[in-house]
One Martini backbone bead per residue (centre of mass of N, CA, C, O) as a GRO file, in nm:
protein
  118
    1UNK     BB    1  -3.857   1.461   1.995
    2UNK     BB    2  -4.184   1.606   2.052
    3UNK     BB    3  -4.316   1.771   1.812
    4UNK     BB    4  -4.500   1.675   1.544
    5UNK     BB    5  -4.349   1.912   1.351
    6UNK     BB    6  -4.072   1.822   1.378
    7UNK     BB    7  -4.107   1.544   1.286
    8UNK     BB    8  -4.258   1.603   1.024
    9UNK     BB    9  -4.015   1.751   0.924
   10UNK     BB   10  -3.786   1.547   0.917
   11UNK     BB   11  -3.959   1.321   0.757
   12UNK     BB   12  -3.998   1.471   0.518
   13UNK     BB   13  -3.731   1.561   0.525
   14UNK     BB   14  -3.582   1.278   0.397
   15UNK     BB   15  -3.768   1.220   0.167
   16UNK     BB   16  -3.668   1.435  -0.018
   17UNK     BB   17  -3.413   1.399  -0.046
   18UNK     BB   18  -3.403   1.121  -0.149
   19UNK     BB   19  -3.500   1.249  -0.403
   20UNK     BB   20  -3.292   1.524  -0.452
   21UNK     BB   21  -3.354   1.775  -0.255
   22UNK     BB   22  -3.242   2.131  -0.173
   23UNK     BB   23  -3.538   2.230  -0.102
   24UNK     BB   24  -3.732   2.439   0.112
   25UNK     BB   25  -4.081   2.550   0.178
   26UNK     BB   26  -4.165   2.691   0.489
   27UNK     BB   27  -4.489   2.750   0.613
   28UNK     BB   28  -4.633   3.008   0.877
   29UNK     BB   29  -4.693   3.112   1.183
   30UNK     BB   30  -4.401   3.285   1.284
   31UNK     BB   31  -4.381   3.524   1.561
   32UNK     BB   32  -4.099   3.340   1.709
   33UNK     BB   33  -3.830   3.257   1.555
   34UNK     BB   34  -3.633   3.167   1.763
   35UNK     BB   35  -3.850   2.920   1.805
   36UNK     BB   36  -3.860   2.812   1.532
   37UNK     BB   37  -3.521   2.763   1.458
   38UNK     BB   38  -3.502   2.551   1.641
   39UNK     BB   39  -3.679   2.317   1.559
   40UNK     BB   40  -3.610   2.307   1.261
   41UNK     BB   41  -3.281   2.274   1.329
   42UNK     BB   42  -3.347   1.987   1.402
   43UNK     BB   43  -3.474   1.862   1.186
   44UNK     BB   44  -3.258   2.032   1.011
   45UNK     BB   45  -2.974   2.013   0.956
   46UNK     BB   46  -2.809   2.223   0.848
   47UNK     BB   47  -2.974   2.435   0.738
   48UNK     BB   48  -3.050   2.714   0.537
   49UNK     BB   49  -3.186   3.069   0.584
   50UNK     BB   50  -3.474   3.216   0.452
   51UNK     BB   51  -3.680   3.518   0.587
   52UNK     BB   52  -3.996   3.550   0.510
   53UNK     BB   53  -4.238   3.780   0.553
   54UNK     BB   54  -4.580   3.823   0.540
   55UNK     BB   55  -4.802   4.095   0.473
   56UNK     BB   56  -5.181   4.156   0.586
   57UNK     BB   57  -5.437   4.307   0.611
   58UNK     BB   58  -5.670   4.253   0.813
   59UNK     BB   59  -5.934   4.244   0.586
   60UNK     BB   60  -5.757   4.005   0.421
   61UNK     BB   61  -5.762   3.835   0.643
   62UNK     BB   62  -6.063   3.799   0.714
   63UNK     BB   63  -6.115   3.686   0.430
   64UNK     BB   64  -5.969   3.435   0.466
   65UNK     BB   65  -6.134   3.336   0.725
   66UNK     BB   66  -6.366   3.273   0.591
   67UNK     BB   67  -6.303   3.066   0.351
   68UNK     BB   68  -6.230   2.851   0.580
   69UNK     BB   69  -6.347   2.896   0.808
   70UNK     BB   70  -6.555   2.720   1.059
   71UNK     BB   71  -6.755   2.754   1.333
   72UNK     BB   72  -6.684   2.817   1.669
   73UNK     BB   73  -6.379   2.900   1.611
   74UNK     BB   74  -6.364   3.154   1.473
   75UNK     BB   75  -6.313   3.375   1.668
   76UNK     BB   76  -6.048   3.279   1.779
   77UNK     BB   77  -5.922   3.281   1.514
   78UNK     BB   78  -5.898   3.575   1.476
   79UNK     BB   79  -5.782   3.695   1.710
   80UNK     BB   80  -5.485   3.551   1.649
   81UNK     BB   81  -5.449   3.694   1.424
   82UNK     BB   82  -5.426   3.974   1.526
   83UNK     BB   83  -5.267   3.962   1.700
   84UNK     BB   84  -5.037   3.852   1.538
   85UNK     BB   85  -5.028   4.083   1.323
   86UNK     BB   86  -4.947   4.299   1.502
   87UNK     BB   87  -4.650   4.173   1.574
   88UNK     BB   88  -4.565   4.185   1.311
   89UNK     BB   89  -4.565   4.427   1.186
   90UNK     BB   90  -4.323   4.535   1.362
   91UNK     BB   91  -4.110   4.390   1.187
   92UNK     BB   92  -4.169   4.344   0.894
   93UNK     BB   93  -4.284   4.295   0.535
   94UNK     BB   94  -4.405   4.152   0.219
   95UNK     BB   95  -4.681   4.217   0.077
   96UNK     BB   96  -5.039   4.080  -0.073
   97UNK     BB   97  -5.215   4.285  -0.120
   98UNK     BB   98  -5.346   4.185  -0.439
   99UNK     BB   99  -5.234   3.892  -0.473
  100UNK     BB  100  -5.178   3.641  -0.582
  101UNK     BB  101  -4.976   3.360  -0.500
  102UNK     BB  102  -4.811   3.344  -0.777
  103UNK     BB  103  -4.727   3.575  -0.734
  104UNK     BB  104  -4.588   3.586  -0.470
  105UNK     BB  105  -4.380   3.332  -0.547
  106UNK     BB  106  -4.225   3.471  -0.750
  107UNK     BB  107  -4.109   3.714  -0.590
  108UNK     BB  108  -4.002   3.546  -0.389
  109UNK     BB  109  -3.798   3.375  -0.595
  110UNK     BB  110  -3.645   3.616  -0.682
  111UNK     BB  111  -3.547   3.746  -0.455
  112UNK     BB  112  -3.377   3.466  -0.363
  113UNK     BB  113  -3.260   3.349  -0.635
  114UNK     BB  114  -3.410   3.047  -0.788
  115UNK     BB  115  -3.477   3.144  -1.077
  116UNK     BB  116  -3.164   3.158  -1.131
  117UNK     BB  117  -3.039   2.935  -0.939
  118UNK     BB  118  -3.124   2.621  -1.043
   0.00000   0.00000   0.00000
């Protein structure tokens, strides 16, 4: 391993593990899903994944990175956010805008079916 967020990644899941848990919910900007699931991969060996876009407009990230982020970072950091989300809509997710996190957190763990299994 040589990536830092596989490492940590590792090294939380072994954590978790021990305490118990069989499942983690792993959140980010994951453009290439390929390049993300290989790494992922090594980290949690045999993990089974369900893959969820979360989708959310322009206006709605633009005002979420005001909330964030501070400095002359913040240009940079819109352009990669635009950029990156004109690419994942051609792929298509469930959408967030006007939802709270509780609300989209509820929906998707019923949508893959955790709240009820387990």
């Amino acid at each position: 391993m040589t990536d830092i967020s596989e490492i940590n990644l590792a090294s939380l899941w072994g954590n978790y593990r021990a305490l118990g848990c069989d499942r983690l919910i792993l959140s980010g900007v994951m453009v290439l899903l390929g390049e993300a699931r290989k790494w992922i991969s090594r980290a949690i060996p045999n993990a089974e994944f369900t893959i969820i876009r979360l989708l959310a407009s322009n206006d709605t990230l633009l005002s979420r990175l005001e909330r964030r982020e501070i400095g002359p970072g913040m240009e940079d950091q819109v352009r990669r956010t635009l950029m990156q989300a004109d690419h994942i809509a051609t792929i298509g997710g469930a959408g967030t805008d006007g939802k709270t996190p509780q609300e989209i957190a509820s929906e998707l763990l019923d949508q893959i079916g955790w709240l009820t299994n387990h």
